[in-house]
C-alpha positions as a printed NumPy array, in Angstrom:
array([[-47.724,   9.447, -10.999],
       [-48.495,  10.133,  -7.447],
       [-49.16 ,   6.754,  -6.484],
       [-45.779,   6.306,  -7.726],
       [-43.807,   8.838,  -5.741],
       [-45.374,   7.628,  -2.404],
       [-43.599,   4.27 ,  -2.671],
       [-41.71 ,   3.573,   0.791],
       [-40.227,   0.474,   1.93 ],
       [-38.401,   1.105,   4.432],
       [-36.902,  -2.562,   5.264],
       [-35.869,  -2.824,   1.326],
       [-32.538,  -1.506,   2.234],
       [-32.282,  -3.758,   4.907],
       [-33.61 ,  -6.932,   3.199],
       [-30.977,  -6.353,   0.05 ],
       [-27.753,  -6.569,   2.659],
       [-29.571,  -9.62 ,   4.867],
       [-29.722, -11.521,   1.698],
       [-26.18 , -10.521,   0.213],
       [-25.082, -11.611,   3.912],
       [-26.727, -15.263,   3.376],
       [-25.209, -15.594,   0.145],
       [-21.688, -14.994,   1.869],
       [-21.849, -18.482,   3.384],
       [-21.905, -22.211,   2.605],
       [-23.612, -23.546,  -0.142],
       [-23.148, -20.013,  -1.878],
       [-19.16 , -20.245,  -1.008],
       [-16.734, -23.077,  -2.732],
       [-14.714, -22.373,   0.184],
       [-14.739, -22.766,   3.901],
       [-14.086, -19.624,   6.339],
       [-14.583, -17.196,   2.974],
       [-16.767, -16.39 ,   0.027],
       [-15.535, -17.624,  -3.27 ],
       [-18.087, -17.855,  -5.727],
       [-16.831, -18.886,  -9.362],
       [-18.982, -19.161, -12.472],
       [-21.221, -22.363, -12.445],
       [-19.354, -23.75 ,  -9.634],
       [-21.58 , -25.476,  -6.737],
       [-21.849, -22.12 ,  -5.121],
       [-22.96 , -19.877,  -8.02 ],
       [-26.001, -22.972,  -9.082],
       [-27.041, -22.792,  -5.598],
       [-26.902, -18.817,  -5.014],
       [-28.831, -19.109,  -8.839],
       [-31.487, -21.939,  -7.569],
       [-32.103, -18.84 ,  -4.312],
       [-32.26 , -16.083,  -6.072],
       [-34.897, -17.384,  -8.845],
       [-36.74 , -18.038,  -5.877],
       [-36.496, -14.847,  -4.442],
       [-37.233, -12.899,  -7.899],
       [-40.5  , -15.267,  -8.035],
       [-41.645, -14.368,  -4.648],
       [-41.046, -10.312,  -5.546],
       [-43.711, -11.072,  -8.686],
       [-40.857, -12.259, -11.466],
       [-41.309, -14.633, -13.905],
       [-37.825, -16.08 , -14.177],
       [-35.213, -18.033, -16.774],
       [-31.548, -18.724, -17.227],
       [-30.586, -17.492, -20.364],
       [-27.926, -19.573, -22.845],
       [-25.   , -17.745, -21.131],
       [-26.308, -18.436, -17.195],
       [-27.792, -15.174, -16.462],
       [-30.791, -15.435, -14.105],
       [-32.932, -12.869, -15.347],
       [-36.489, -12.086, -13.733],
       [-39.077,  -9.966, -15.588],
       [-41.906,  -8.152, -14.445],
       [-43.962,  -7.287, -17.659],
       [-44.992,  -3.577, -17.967],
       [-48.47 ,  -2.162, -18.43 ],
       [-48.64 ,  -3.581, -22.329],
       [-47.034,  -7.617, -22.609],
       [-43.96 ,  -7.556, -24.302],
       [-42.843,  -4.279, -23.617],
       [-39.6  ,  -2.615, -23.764],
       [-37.765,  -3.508, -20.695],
       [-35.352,  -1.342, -17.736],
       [-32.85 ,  -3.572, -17.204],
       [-31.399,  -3.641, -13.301],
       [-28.518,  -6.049, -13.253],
       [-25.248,  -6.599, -11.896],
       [-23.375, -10.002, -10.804],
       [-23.658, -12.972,  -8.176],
       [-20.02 , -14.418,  -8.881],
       [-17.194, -13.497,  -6.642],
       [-13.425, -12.943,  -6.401],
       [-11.579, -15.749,  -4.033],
       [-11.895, -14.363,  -0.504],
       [-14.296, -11.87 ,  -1.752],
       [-16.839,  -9.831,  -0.313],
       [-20.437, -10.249,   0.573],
       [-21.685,  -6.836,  -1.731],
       [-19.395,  -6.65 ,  -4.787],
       [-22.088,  -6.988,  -7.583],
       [-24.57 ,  -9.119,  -5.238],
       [-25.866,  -5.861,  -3.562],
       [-27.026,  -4.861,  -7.097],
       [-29.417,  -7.384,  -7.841],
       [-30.651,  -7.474,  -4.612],
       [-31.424,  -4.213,  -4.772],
       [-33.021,  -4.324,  -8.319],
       [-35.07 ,  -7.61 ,  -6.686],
       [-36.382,  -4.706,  -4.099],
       [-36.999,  -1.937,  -6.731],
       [-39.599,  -4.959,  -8.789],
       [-40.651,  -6.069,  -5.157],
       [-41.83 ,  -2.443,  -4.474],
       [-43.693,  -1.933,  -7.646],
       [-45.5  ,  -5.43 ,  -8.135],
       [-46.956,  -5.089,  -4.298],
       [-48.727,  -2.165,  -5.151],
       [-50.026,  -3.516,  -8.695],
       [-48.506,  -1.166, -10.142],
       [-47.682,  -1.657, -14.08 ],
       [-44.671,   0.462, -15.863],
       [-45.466,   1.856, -19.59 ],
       [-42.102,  -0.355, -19.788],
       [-40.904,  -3.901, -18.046],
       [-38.533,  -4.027, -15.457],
       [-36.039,  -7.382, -15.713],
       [-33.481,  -8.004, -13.226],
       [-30.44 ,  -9.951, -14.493],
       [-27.781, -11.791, -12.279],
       [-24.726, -12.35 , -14.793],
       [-22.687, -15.144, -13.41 ],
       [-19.146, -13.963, -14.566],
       [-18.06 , -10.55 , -14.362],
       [-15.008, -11.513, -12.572],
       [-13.412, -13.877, -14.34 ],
       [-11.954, -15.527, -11.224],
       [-12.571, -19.23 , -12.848],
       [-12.001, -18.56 , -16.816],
       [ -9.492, -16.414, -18.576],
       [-12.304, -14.165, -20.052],
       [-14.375, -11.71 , -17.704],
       [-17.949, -10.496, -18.302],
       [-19.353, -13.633, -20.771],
       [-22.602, -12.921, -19.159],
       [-23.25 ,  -9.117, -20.232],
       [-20.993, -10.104, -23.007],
       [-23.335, -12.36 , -24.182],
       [-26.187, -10.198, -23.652],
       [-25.009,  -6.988, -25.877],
       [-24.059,  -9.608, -28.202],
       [-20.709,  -8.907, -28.155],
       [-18.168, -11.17 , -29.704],
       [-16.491, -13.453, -27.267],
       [-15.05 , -16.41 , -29.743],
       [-14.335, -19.562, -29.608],
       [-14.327, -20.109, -25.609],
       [-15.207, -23.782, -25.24 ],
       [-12.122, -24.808, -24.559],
       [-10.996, -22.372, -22.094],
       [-10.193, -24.101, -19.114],
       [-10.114, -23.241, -15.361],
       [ -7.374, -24.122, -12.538],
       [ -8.511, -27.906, -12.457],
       [ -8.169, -28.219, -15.96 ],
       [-12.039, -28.371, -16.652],
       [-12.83 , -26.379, -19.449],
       [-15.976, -23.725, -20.079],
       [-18.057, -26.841, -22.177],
       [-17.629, -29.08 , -19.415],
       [-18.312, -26.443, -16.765],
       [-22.065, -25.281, -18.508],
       [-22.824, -28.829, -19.927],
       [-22.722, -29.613, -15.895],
       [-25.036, -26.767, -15.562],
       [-27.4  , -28.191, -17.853],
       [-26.053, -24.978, -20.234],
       [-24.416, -25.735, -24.044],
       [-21.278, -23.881, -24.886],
       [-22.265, -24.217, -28.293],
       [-25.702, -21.72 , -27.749],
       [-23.979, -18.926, -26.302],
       [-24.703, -16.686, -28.76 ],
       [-28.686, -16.989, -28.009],
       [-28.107, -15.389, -25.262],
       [-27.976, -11.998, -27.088],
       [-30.894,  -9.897, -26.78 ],
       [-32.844,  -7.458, -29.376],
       [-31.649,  -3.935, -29.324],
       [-34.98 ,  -2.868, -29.691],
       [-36.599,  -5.231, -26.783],
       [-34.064,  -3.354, -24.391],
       [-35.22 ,   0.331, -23.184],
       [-31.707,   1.049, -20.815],
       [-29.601,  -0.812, -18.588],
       [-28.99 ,   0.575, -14.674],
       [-26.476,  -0.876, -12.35 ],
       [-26.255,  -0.183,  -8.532],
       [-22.413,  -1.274,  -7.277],
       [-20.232,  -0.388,  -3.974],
       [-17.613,   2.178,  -5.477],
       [-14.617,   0.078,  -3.913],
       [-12.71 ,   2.815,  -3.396],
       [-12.302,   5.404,  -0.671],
       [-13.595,   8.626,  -2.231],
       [-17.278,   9.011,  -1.01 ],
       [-16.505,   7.982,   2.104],
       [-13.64 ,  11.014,   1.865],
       [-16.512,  13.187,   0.798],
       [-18.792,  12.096,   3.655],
       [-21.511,  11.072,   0.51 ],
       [-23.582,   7.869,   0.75 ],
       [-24.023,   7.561,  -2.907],
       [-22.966,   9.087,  -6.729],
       [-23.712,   8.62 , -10.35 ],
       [-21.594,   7.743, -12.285],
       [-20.287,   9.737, -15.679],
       [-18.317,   6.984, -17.271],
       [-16.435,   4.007, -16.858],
       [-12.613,   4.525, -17.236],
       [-11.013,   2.656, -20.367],
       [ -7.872,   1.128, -19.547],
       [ -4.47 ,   0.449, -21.659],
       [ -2.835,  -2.654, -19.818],
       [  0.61 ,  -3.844, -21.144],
       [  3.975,  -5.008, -19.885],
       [  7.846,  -3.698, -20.507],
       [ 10.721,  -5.654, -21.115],
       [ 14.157,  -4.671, -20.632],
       [ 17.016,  -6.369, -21.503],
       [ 20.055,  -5.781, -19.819],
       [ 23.296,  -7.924, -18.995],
       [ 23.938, -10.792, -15.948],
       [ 27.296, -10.739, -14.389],
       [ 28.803, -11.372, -10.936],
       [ 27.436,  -8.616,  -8.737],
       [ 31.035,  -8.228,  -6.703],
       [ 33.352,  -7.991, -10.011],
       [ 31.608,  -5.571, -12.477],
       [ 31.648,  -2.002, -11.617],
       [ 28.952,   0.029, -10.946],
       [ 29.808,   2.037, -13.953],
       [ 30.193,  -0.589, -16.285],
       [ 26.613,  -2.249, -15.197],
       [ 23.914,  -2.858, -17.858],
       [ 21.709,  -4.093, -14.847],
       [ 18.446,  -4.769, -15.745],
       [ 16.392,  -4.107, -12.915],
       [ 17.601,  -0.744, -11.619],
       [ 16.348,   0.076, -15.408],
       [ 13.176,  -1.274, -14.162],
       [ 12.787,   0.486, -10.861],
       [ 13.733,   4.014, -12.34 ],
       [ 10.739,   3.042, -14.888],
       [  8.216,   2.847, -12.389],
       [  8.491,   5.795, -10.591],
       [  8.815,   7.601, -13.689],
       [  5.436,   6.584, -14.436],
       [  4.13 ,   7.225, -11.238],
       [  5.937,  10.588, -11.585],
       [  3.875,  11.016, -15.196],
       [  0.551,  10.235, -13.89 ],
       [  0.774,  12.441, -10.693],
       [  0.89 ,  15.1  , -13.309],
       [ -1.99 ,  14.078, -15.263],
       [ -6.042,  15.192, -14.501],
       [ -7.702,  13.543, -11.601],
       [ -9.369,  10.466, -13.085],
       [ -6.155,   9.744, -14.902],
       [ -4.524,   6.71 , -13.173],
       [ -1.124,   4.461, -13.854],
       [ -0.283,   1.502, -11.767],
       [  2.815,  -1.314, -12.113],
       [  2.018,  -3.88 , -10.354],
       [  3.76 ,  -6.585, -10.975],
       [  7.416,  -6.627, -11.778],
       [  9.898,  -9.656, -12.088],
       [ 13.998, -10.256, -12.175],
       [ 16.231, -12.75 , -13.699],
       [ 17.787, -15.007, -12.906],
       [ 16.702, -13.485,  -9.259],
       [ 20.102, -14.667,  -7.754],
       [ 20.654, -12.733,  -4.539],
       [ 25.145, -12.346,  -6.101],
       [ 23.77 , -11.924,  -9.776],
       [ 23.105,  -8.828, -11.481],
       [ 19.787,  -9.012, -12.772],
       [ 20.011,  -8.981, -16.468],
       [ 16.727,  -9.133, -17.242],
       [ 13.322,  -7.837, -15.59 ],
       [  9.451,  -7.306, -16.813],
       [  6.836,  -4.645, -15.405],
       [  3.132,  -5.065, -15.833],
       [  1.826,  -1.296, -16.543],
       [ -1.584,  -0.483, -16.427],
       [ -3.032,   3.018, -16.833],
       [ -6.762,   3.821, -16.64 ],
       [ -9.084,   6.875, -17.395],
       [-12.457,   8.18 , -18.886],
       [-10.778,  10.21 , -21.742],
       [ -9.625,   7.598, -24.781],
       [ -7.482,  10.639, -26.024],
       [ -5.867,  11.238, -22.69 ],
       [ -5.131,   7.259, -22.272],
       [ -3.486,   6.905, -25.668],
       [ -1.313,  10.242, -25.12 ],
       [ -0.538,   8.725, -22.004],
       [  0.863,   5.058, -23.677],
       [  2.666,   7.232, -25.886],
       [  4.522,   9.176, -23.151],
       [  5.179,   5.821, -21.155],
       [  6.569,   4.5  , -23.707],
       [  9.232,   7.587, -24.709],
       [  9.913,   7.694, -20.929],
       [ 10.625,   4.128, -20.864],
       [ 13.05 ,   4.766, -24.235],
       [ 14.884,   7.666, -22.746],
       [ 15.876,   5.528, -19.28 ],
       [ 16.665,   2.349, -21.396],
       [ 19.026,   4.566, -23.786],
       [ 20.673,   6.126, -20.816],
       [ 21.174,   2.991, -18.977],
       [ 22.022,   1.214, -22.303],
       [ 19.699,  -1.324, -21.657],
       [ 17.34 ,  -2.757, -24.31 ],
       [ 13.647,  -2.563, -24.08 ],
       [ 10.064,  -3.682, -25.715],
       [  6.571,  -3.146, -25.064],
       [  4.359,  -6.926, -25.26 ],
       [  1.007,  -7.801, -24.535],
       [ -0.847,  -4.877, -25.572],
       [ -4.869,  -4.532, -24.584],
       [ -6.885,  -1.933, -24.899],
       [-10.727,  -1.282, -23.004],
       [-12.383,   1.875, -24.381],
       [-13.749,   4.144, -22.027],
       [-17.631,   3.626, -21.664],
       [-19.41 ,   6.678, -21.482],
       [-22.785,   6.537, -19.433],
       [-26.009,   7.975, -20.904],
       [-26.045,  12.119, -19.678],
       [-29.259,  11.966, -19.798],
       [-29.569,   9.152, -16.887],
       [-26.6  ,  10.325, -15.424],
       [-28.598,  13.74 , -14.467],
       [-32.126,  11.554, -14.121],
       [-29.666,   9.741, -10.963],
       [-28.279,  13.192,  -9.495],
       [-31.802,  14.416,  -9.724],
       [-32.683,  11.303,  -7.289],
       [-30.182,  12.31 ,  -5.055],
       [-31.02 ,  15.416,  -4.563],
       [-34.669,  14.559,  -3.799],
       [-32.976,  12.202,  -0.862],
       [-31.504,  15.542,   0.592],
       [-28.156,  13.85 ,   0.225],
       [-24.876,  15.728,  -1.598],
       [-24.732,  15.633,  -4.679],
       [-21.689,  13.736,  -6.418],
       [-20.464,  12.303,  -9.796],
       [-17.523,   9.907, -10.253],
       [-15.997,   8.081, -12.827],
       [-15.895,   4.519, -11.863],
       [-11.943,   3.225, -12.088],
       [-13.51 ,  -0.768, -11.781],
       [-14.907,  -2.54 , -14.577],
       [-18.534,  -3.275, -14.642],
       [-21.056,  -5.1  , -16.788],
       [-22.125,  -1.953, -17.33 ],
       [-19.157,  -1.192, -20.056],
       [-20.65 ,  -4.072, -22.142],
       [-23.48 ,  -1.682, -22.223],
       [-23.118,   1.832, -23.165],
       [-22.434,   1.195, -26.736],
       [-25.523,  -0.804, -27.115],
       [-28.117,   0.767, -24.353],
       [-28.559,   3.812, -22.792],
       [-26.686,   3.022, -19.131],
       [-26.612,   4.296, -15.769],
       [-24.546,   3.525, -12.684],
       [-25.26 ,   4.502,  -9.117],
       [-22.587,   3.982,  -6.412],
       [-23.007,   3.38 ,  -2.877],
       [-20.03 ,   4.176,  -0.113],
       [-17.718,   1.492,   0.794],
       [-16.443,   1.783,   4.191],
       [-12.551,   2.079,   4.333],
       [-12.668,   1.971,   0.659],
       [-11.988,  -1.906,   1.243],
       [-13.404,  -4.445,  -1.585],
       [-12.891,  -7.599,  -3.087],
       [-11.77 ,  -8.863,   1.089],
       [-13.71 , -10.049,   3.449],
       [-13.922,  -6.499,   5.559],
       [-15.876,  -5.21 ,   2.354],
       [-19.024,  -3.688,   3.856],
       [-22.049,  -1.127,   3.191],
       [-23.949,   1.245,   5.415],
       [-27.497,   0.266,   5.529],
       [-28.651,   3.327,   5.284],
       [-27.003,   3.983,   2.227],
       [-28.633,   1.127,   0.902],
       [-32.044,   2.009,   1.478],
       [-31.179,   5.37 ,  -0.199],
       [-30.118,   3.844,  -3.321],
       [-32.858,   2.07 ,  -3.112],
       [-35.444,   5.415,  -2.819],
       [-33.025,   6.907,  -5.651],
       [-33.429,   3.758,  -7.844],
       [-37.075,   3.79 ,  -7.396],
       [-37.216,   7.322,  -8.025],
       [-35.621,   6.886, -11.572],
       [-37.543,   4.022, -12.761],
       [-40.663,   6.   , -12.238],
       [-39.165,   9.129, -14.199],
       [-37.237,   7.102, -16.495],
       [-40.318,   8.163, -18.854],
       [-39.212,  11.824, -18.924],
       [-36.064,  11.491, -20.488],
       [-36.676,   8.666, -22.374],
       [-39.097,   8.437, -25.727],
       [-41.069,   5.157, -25.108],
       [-43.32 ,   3.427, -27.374],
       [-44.128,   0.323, -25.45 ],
       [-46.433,  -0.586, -28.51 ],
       [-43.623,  -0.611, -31.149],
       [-41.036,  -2.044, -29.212],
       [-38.884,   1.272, -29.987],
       [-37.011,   3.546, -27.955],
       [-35.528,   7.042, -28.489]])
């Protein structure tokens, strides 16, 4: 154990943001003067063809699984082990930025790096996985990778089709992947010991708190949906205010009533419209019709579904006032995932050990991670964006707070053992 605890690289911070920094730029971007990196586009095969190289060189052996996922394994002290999965993913938003999802992996290729240097063998394996679509900024369907993975149903997604009309068959067939084997990609529950996932927070709150890094309790669920109200055109100089059944004033009161609602609801609890629409959108027309996308988003299921409920009553009592008509349509629902307490604490404890402050924060983004947490025991650790600022091209990280998540990531894989019940033998985790 002490040979452990004196691992120290102290470029392995620096190395993880070089490399997310040459995978900002052409032939890891479909587009010029940005970083766009869509599933199994040119980019995302050539950011995969570097990255298996770089997981070889850092003692990996390395395959794409059925679904695209680059995943590297470094086998434990016993073959065929129970493996610590570090993952995260390589594709990107349009006009992205360089560390959404990429930092991760590079960061889990440091952590194996570190350990397979030294000769150093884990009563567990450590595999780093690069899923190729947590976005969903080519396809209609985010997260196939994890998705995949957990085995989690995804259906009949061969035919989905992308902004050229190219659809997800022809898309893996050209990456030498079949559409039709997706479902291998799922792994055995019992071949998996947890699941840990370093991401920038992209959002403004440890920077506000002057903290480099957090864990993470739990992934917010979200309830997304959109409101209809129907109200009545006419000439907007001829019918009297009074008289008016107009559509869109409905729709404005609407939204800051929910803003209103969710300012008065706990701290993690947050509501958002952010798209909204008029017709006919005549500038001498009263609108008689309008649509608001609402989205609300927190850790507590209970909290979300009271707050759908009061949405929708609040949305009733200004549509029977204004005696306009009203309907609620396209209805999903994303549980809240929960991360594993006992990692959660097993992370703080890392921090702590860095001398940093100690925070915990429930992540308002969507991760692979929420494939996870019903399947595996998970973890998240987050590391400070700058200005809060993600998914643009003035997304950036502090070194130094990446070479801290790094010591804190190291420091849990080597205690991972004290909180979890591993029998490397069986294949069976407690």
């Amino acid at each position: 154990m002490n040979k452990l605890e004196r691992i120290v690289e102290h470029d392995a911070g620096a190395r993880a943001v070089r490399r997310c920094e040459e995978l900002g730029c052409e032939p890891y971007s479909d587009m010029r003067g940005g970083l766009f990196r869509p599933y199994l586009g040119a980019a995302h095969k050539a950011a995969m063809a570097t990255l298996r190289g770089w997981m070889h060189d850092a003692g990996m052996s390395v395959r794409t699984d059925p679904a695209g996922t680059v995943i590297g394994r470094y086998e434990g002290a016993e073959a065929n082990a129970p493996a610590l999965l570090i993952g995260s993913h390589i594709d990107s938003v349009w006009n992205g930025g360089f560390y959404d999802g990429a930092l991760g992996v590079m960061l889990g290729v440091e952590c194996v790096a570190a350990f397979a240097s030294r000769g150093i063998r884990l009563p567990f394996a450590l595999e780093v996985v690069a899923f190729g679509d947590e976005e969903g900024s080519r396809f209609p369907l985010s997260m196939l990778g994890s998705r995949a993975m957990a085995g989690k149903a995804v259906g009949d997604v061969s035919q989905m089709r992308d902004r050229t009309g190219a659809t997800l068959h022809e898309a893996m067939r050209g990456a030498g992947l079949d559409v039709g084997r997706m479902g291998e990609a799922r792994r055995n529950r019992q071949d998996i010991l947890a699941y840990l996932e370093a991401h920038i927070e992209q959002g403004p709150v440890l920077e506000h708190a002057d903290a480099p890094l957090a864990a993470v309790s739990a992934i917010a669920g979200i309830q997304r949906f959109y409101v209809r109200v129907q109200g009545q055109a006419g000439h907007a100089g001829t019918v009297p205010l009074s008289m008016r059944r107009d559509a869109l004033a409905a729709a404005c009161e609407m939204v800051l009533g929910i803003e209103a609602l969710a300012r008065a609801h706990v701290d993690d609890f947050v509501a958002t419209v952010g798209k909204i629409e008029a017709h006919p959108g005549a500038v001498n027309v009263i609108p008689g019709s309008a649509s608001l996308s609402v989205e609300i988003r927190s850790a507590d299921a209970q909290c979300l579904e009271r707050a759908f409920l009061q949405v929708k009553e609040l949305v009733g009592s200004i549509a029977g006032r204004r005696h306009v008509g009203w309907e609620v349509q396209d209805h999903q629902t994303f549980a809240p995932a929960p991360c594993d307490g006992r990692l959660v604490d097993l992370l703080r404890s890392g921090i702590r050990a860095e001398g940093m402050p100690e925070h915990v924060l429930v992540s308002g983004a969507g991760h692979d991670a929420m494939m996870m947490t019903d399947w595996v025991p998970t973890a998240m650790l987050f590391l400070r964006s700058p200005g809060g600022i993600s998914h643009h091209p003035d997304e950036s990280v502090i070194v130094a707070d990446v070479q801290a998540a790094f010591a804190v990531m190291v420091n849990f894989i080597t205690r991972l053992p004290e909180v979890l019940d591993i029998s490397a033998r069986q294949g069976t985790v407690v």
